[in-house]
VEXZA-916064 format. One record per residue (C-alpha): residue number from 1; x, y, z. Coordinates in nm, 2 decimals. Layout:
<lolums>
    nr       xx       yy       zz
   NUM        X        Y        Z
...
</lolums>
This chain:
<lolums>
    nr       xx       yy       zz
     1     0.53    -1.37     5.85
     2     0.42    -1.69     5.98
     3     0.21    -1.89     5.69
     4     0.00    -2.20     5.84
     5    -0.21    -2.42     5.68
     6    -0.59    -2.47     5.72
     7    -0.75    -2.51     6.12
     8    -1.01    -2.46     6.31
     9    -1.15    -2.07     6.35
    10    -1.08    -2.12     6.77
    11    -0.73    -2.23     6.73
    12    -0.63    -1.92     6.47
    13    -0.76    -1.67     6.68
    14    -0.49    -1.84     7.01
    15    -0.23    -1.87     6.74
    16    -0.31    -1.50     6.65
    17    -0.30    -1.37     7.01
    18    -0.01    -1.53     7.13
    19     0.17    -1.45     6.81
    20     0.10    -1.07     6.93
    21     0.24    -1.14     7.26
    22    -0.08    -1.18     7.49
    23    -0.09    -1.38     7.78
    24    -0.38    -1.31     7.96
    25    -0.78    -1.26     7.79
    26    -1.04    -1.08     7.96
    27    -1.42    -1.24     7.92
    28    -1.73    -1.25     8.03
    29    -1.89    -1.62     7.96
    30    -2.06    -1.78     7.66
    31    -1.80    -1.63     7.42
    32    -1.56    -1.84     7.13
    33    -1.52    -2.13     7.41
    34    -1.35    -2.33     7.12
    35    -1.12    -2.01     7.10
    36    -1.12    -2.01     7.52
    37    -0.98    -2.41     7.52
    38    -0.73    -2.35     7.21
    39    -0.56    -2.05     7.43
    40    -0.47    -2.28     7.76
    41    -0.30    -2.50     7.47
    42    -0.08    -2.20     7.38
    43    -0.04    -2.06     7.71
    44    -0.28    -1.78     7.75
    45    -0.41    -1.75     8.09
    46    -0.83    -1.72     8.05
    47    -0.96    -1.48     8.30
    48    -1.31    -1.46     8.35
    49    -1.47    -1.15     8.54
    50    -1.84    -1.03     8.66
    51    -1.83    -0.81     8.42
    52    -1.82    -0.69     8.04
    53    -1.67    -0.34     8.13
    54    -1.47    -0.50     8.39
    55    -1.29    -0.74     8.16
    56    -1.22    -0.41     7.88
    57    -1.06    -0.22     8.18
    58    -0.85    -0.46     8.27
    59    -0.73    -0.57     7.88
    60    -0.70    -0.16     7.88
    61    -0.48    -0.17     8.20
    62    -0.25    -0.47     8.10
    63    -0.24    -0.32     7.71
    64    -0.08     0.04     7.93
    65     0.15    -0.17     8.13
    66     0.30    -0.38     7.87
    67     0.32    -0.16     7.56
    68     0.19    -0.46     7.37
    69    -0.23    -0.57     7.24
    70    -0.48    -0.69     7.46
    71    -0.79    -0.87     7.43
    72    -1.10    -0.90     7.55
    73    -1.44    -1.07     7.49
    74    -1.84    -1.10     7.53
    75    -2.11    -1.27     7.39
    76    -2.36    -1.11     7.16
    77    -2.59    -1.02     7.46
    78    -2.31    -0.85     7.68
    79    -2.17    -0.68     7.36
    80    -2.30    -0.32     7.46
    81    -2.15    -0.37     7.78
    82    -1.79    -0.43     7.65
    83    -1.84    -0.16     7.41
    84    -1.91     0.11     7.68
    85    -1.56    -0.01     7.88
    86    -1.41     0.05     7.55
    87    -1.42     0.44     7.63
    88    -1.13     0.49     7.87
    89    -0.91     0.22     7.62
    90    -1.00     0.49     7.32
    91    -0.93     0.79     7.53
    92    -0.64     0.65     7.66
    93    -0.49     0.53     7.34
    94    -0.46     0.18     7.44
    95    -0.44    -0.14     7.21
    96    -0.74    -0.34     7.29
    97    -0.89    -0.60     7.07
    98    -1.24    -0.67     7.13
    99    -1.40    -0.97     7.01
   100    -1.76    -1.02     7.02
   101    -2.06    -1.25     6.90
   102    -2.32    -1.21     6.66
   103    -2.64    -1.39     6.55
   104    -2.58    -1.57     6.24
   105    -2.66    -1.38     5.91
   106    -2.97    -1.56     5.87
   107    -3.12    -1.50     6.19
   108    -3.06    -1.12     6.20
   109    -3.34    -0.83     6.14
   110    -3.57    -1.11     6.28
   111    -3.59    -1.06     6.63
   112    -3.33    -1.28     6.75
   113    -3.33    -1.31     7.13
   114    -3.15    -1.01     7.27
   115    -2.96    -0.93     6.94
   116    -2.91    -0.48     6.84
   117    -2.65    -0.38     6.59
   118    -2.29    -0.39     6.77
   119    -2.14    -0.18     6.49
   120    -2.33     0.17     6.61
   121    -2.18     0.08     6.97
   122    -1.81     0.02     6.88
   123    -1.78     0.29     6.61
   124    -1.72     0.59     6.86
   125    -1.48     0.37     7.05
   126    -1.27     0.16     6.81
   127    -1.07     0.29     6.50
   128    -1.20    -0.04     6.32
   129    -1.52    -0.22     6.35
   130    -1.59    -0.52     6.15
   131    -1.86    -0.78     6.07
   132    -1.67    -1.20     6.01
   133    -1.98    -1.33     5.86
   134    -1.75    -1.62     5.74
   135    -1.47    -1.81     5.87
   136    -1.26    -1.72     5.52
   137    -1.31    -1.34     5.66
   138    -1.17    -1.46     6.03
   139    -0.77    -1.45     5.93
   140    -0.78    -1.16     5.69
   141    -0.99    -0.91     6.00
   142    -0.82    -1.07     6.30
   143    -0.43    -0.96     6.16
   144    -0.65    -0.64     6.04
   145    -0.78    -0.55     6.38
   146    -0.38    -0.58     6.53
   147    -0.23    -0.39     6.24
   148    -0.48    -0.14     6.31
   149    -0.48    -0.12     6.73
   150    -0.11    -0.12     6.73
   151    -0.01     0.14     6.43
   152    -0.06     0.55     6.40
   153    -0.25     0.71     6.71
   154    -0.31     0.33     6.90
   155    -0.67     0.23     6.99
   156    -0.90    -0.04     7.00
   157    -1.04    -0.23     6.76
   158    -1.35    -0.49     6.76
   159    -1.47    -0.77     6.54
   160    -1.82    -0.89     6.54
   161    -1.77    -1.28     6.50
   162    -2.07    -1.49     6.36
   163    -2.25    -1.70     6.63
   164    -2.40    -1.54     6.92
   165    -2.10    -1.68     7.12
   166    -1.87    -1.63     6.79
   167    -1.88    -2.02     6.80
   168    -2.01    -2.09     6.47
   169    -1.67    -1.92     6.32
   170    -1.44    -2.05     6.58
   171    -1.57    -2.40     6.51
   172    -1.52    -2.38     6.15
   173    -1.23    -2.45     5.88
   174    -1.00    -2.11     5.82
   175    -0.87    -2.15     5.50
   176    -0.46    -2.15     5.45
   177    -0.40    -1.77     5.64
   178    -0.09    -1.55     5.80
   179    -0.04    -1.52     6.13
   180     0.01    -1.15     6.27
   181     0.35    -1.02     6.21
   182     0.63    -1.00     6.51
   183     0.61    -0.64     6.54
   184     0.24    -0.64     6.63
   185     0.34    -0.76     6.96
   186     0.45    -0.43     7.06
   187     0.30    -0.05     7.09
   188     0.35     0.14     6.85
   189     0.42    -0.09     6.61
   190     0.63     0.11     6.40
   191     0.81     0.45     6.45
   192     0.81     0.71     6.17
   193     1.01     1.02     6.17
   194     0.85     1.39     6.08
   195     0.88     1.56     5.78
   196     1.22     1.72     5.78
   197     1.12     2.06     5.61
   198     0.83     2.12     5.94
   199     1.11     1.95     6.15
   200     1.35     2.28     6.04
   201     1.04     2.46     6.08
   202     0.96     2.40     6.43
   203     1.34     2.38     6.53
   204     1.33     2.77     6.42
   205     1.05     2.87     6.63
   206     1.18     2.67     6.92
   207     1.49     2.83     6.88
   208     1.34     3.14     6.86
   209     1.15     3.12     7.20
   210     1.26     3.25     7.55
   211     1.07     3.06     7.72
   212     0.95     2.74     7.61
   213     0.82     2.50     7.77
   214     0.74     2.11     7.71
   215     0.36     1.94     7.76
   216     0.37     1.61     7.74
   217     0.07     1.36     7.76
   218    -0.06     1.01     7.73
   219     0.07     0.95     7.38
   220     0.45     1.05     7.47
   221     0.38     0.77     7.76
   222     0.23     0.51     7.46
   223     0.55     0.57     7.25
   224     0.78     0.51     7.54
   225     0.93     0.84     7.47
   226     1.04     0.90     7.89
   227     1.40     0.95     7.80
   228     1.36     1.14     7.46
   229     1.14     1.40     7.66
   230     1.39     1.46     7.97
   231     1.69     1.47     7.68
   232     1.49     1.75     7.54
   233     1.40     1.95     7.81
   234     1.75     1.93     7.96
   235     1.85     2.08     7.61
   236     1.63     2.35     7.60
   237     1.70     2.42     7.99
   238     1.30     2.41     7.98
   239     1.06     2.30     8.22
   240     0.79     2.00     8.17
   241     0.49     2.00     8.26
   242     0.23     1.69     8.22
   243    -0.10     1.58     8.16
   244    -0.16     1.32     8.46
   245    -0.16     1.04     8.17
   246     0.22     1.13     8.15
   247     0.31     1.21     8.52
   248     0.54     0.96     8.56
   249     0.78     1.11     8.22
   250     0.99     1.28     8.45
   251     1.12     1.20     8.81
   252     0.96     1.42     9.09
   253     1.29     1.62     9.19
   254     1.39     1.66     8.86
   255     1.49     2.03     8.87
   256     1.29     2.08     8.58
   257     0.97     1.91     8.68
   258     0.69     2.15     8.66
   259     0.42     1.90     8.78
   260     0.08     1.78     8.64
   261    -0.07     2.14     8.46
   262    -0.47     2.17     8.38
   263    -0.78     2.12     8.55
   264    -0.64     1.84     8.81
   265    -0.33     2.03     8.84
   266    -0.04     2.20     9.08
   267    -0.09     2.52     9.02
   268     0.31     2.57     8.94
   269     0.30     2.42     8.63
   270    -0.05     2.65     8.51
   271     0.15     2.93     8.66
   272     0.47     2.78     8.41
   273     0.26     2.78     8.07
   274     0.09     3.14     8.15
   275     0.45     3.25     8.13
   276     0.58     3.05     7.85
   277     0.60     3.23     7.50
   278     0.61     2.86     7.30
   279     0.42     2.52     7.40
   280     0.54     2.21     7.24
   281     0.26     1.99     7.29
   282     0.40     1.61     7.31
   283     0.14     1.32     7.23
   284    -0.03     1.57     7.40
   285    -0.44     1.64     7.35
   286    -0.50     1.98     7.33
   287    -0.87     1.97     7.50
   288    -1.04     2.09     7.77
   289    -0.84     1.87     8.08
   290    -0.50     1.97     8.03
   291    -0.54     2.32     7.90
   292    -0.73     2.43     8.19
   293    -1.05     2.46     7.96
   294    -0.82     2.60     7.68
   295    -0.71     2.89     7.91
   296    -0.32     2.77     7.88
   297    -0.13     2.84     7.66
   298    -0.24     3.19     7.68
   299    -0.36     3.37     7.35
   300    -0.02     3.41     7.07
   301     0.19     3.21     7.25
   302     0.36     2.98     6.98
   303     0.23     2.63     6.95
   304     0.45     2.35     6.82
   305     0.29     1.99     6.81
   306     0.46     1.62     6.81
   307     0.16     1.36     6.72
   308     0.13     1.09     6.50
   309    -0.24     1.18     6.43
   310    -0.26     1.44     6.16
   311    -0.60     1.50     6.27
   312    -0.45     1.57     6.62
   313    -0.23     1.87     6.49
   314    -0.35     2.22     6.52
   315    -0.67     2.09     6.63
   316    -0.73     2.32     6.93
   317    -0.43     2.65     6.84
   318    -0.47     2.80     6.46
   319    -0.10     2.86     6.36
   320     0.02     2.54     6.51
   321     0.37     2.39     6.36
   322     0.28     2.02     6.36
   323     0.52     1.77     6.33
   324     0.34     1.42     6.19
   325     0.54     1.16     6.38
   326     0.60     0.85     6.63
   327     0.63     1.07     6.95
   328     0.97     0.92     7.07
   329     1.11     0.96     6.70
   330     0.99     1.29     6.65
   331     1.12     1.42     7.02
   332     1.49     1.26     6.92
   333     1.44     1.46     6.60
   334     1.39     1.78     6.79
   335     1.68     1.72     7.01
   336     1.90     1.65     6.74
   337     1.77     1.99     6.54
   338     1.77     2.29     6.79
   339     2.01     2.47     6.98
   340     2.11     2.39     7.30
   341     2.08     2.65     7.57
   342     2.29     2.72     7.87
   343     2.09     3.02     8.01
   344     1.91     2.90     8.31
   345     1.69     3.20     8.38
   346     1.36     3.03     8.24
   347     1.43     2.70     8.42
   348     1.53     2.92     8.78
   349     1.19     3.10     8.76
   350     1.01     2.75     8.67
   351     1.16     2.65     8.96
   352     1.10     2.90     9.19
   353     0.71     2.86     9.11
   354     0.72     2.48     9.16
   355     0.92     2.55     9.55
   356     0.67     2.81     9.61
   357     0.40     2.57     9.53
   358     0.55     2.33     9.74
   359     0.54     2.57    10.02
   360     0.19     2.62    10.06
   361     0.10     2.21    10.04
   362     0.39     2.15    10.33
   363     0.13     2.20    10.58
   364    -0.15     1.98    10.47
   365     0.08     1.68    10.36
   366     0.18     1.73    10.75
   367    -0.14     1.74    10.88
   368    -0.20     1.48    11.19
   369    -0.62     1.49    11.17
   370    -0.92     1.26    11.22
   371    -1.02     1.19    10.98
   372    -0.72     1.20    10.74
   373    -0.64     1.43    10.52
   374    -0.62     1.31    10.19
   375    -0.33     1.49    10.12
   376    -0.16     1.33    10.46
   377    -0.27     0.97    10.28
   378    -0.05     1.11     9.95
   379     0.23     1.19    10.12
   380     0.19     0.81    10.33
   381     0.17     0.63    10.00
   382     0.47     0.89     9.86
   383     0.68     0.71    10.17
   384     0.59     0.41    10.15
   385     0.55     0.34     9.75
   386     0.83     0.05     9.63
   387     1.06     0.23     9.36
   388     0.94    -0.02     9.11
   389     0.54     0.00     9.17
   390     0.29     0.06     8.91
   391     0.04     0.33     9.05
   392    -0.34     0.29     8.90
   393    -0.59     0.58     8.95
   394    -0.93     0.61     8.95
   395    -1.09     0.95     8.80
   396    -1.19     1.26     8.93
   397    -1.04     1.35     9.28
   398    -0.85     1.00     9.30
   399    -0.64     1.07     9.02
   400    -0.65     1.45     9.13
   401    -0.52     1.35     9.46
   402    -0.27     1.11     9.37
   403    -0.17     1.28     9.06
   404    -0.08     1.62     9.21
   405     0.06     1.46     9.60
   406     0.22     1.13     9.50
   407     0.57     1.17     9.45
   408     0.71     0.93     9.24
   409     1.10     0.96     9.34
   410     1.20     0.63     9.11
   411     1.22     0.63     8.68
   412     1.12     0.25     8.78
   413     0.78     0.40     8.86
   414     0.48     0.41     8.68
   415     0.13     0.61     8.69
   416    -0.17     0.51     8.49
   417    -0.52     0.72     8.54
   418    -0.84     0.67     8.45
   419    -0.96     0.84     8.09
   420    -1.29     0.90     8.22
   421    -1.44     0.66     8.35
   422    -1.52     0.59     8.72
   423    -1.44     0.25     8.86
   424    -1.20     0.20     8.60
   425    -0.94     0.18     8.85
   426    -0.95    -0.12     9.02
   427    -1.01    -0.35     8.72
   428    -0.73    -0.16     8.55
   429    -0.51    -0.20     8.83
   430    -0.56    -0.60     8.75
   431    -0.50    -0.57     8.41
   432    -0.15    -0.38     8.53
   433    -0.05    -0.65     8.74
   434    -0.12    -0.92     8.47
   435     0.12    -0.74     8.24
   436     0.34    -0.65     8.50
   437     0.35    -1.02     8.78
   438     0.69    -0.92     8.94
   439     0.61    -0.59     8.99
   440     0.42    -0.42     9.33
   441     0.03    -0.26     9.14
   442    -0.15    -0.01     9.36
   443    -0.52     0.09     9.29
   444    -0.59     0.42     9.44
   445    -0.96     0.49     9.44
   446    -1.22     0.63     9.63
   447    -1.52     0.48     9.78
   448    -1.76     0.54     9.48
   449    -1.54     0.40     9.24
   450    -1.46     0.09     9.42
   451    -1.84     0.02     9.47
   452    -1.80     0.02     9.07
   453    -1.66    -0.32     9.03
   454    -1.54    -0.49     9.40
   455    -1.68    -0.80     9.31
   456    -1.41    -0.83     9.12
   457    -1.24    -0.92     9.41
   458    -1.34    -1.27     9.37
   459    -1.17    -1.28     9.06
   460    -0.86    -1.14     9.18
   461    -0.85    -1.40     9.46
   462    -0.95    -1.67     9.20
   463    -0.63    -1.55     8.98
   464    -0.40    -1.48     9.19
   465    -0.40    -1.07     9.08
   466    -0.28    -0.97     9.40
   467    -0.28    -0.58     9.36
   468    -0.30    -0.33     9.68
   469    -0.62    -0.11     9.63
   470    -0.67     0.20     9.90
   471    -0.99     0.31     9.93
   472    -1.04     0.70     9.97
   473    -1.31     0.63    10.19
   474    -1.51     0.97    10.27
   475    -1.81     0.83    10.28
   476    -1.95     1.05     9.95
   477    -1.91     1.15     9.60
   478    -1.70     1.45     9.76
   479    -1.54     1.60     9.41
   480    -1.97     1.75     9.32
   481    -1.99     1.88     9.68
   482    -1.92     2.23     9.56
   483    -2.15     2.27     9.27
   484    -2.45     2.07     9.46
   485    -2.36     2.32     9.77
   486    -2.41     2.62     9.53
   487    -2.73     2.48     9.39
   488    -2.87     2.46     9.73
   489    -2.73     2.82     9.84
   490    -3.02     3.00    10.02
   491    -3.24     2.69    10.01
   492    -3.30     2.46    10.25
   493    -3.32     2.06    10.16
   494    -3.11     1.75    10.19
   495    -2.84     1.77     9.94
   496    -2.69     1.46    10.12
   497    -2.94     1.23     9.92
   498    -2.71     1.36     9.60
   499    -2.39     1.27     9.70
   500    -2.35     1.08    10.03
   501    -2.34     0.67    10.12
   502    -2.40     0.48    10.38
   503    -2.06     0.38    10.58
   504    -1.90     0.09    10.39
   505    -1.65    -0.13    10.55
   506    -1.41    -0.23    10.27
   507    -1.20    -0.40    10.48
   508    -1.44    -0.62    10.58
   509    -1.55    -0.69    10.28
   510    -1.21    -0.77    10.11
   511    -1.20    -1.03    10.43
   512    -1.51    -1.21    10.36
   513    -1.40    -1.29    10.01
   514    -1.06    -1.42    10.13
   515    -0.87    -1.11    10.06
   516    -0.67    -0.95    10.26
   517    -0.82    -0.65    10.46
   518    -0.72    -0.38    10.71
   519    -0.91     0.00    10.80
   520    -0.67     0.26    10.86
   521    -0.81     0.58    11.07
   522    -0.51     0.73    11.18
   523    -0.27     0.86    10.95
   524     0.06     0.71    11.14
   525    -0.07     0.36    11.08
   526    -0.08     0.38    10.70
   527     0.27     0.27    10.68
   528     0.24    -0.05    10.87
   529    -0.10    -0.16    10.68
   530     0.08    -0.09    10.37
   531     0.39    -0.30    10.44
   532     0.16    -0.59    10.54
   533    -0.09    -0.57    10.20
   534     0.19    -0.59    10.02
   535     0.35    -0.91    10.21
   536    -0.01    -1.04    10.24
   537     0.04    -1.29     9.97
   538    -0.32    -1.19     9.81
   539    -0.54    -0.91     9.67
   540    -0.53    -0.63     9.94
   541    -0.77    -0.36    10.03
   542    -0.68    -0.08    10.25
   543    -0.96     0.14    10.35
   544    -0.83     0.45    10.47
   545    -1.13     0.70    10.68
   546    -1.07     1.03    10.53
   547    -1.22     1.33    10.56
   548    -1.55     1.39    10.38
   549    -1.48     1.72    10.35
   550    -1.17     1.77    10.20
   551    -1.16     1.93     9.85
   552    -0.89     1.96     9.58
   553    -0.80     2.31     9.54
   554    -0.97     2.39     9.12
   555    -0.70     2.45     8.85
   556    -0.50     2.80     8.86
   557    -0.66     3.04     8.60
   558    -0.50     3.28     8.43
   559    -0.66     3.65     8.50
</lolums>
């Protein structure tokens, strides 16, 4: 533990972050500019954005990417703002700091110009919210607020900073403090094992099962627990299925990839846990998403659960055999503890459901229409996606699309989705490509999420951040098209003014911000407009004409 002597609020909090390994803050100006001036001394690169929720989806993105914290920052007046882009960073289990300012204690409950209470706004999205009223308070919160994004279940955390621009502490003496520990620079920041009597308890069922069968989401992907997961499965001879948080865990033509299971879904890997008679649930959730509304696993089946959050275990399954651990330490427990099986009977008829899936999606990834299909842009991307590219989603039918059609053929390969939030995509794909500068980042997103946040083209010009974004351009909100065509059964009206736009040219757009920018209408072009975004030496935008209406086939129940 580094100890230094007494300094300046603005230069502890750079000391601090680039002691935690961050190299890039995300901010929306007037905020700690004494803080802002001390990072360029220590090498942080100081991005500013058009936006408070634009600058917490990219710290989330880059804080995904690099398995290490992130931060980002707003005045007291654009507080709320950052607060509500701290959702998909608390869904997703990602280590964002938040930094905000605050009217000085004397000037609150007084009517202070544009001051609320912050704390209401960051308690449902952080696991720590906190009030530095004084500078002394400054080094004793800011380690706090590390320890406590990077440890147990990872997740923001947000300090409200005296000074409606936080200036007022980062201008002042900090008395003799301790830098952040060295293993706050990384995600998780520590690793503990499970409990070996409900490790020998969980071995037994597992052993005792037929046909189990793995579900792994985002926190497995947080933990870095990839190869732990495959080790497993290829133990158990059992098929994985995935939350689209954790799609990349396992290479596409791995014989035991089941596919993305849920609501946004191949209907394989639903069809897999129907049939399974034991789930182990890996940094899994257990809501509504990935358990198809809490249809899968079906009712008895055993439930065994890997989760550093005790409040996680058995939420969802009464009966569940939790294990309390770091998911990648816990899996590598499991592997070590159960019986390895060389009966391939489960694994054949997982397989035969995922080739029979495959089957019926041949013809529409083939599909030569005009518009394009979107599942003819999937299996483009699929072709033409470099084996070391970091793919970002948007939500709803964008991460559907991509999630279930993508084929990622590489382990080099990553995926990262929206939580929830639409628009998150293309600022999160920035993020990504700060963490990750070597590496190709593709945004796929539709039309209404990039209408979320394309001014932050400019910023991505102005950086350098030169990510590829393709725009699912249909022209409409297309994933509500079925329920607004059910409200309107029998009626007559114009359901268009629900969920239609105007034509955008993206392209064109990209173009007149100094980006590059090409339309794609036929699907046989896709591959050359691709090769040239990526060579274009800046941010690229690929709007691809698809067909309006196209929908994702809904999540495969069980009857």
């Amino acid at each position: 533990m580094a100890t230094i002597g007494s300094m300046k609020g603005g230069r502890y909090i750079a000391e601090s972050a680039a002691a935690c390994g961050i190299d890039h803050v995300f901010f929306v100006d007037a905020v700690l500019r004494r803080a802002l001036v001390e990072m360029e001394a220590v090498g942080i690169r100081r991005v500013l954005t058009h936006s408070e929720k634009a600058a917490a989806y990219m710290a989330d993105g880059y804080s995904r990417t690099a398995r290490r914290p992130a931060l980002c920052m707003a005045q007291s007046v654009g507080a709320a703002n950052l607060a509500a882009g701290l959702q998909d960073a608390w869904l997703g289990q990602s280590s964002v700091v938040a930094l905000t300012g605050r009217k000085l204690p004397i000037e609150q409950y007084r009517n202070a110009y544009q001051e609320i209470p912050h704390e209401p706004l960051f308690s449902a999205v952080t696991k720590m919210t906190a009030r530095v009223d004084e500078s002394a308070q400054l080094p004793i919160l800011l380690r706090q607020a590390f320890r406590v994004a990077t440890t147990g279940r990872p997740g923001p955390a947000h300090l409200d900073i005296a000074g409606m621009t936080g200036d007022a502490t980062a201008a002042a003496d900090c008395p003799v403090a301790a830098l952040p520990e060295r293993w706050f620079a990384r995600v998780p920041a520590f690793r503990p094992p499970g409990d070996p009597e409900m490790l020998a308890v969980a071995a037994a069922a597992i052993d005792a099962a037929h046909r189990p069968v793995l579900m792994v989401g985002a926190g497995a992907m947080v933990a870095g627990a990839e190869a732990a997961v495959v080790a497993l499965a290829e133990r158990l001879a059992a098929p994985v299925v995935a939350a689209l948080d954790a799609k990349a865990v396992m290479v596409e033509d791995h014989p035991l990839n089941g596919g993305i299971v849920g609501t946004y879904s191949r209907s394989c890997a639903n069809r897999i846990v129907a049939e399974a008679d034991l789930v182990l649930f890996l940094g899994c959730d257990t809501g509504d998403q990935v358990t198809n509304n809490w249809t899968l696993p079906t009712p008895g089946v055993a439930v065994v659960q890997v989760d550093p959050d005790p409040v996680e275990l058995g939420r969802s399954y009464p009966g569940t055999i939790g294990l309390q651990a770091d998911v990648r330490a816990g899996v590598r427990q499991l592997a070590a503890a159960v019986t390895a099986r060389a009966d391939r009977a489960w694994a054949g008829r997982a397989a035969a459901l995922v080739a029979e899936w495959r089957a019926g999606t041949a013809d529409a990834l083939r599909a030569d229409t005009t518009p394009i299909r979107p599942e003819r842009l999937c299996a483009e991307l699929t072709r033409a996606l470099p084996e070391d590219a970091v793919l970002v989603a948007d939500t709803g039918y964008s991460s559907q699309w991509s999630g279930t059609l993508v084929a990622l053929r590489s382990r080099h390969q990553r995926y990262l989705r929206a939580a929830g939030s639409l628009g998150w995509g293309f600022p999160g794909a920035m993020g990504a490509k700060c963490a990750a500068p070597d590496r190709p980042v593709v945004c796929f997103t539709g039309d209404g999420g990039f209408m979320y946040h394309m001014a932050e083209l400019e910023t991505a010009r102005r950086h350098g951040i030169d990510t590829v974004t393709i725009v699912n351009n249909n022209g409409c909100l297309a994933q509500g098209a079925r329920s607004i065509e059910a409200a309107y059964e029998g009626r007559n009206g114009n359901k268009d003014e629900i969920y239609v736009f105007r034509p955008t040219d993206f392209a064109g757009i990209a173009r007149s911000m100094d980006c590059f920018g090409v339309r794609v209408e036929k699907a046989g072009d896709f591959a050359d407009a691709f090769a040239a975004a990526l060579a274009a030496g800046r941010p690229a935008v690929i709007d691809v004409a698809t067909d309006p209406a196209a929908r994702a086939p809904p999540g495969w129940t069980p009857q």
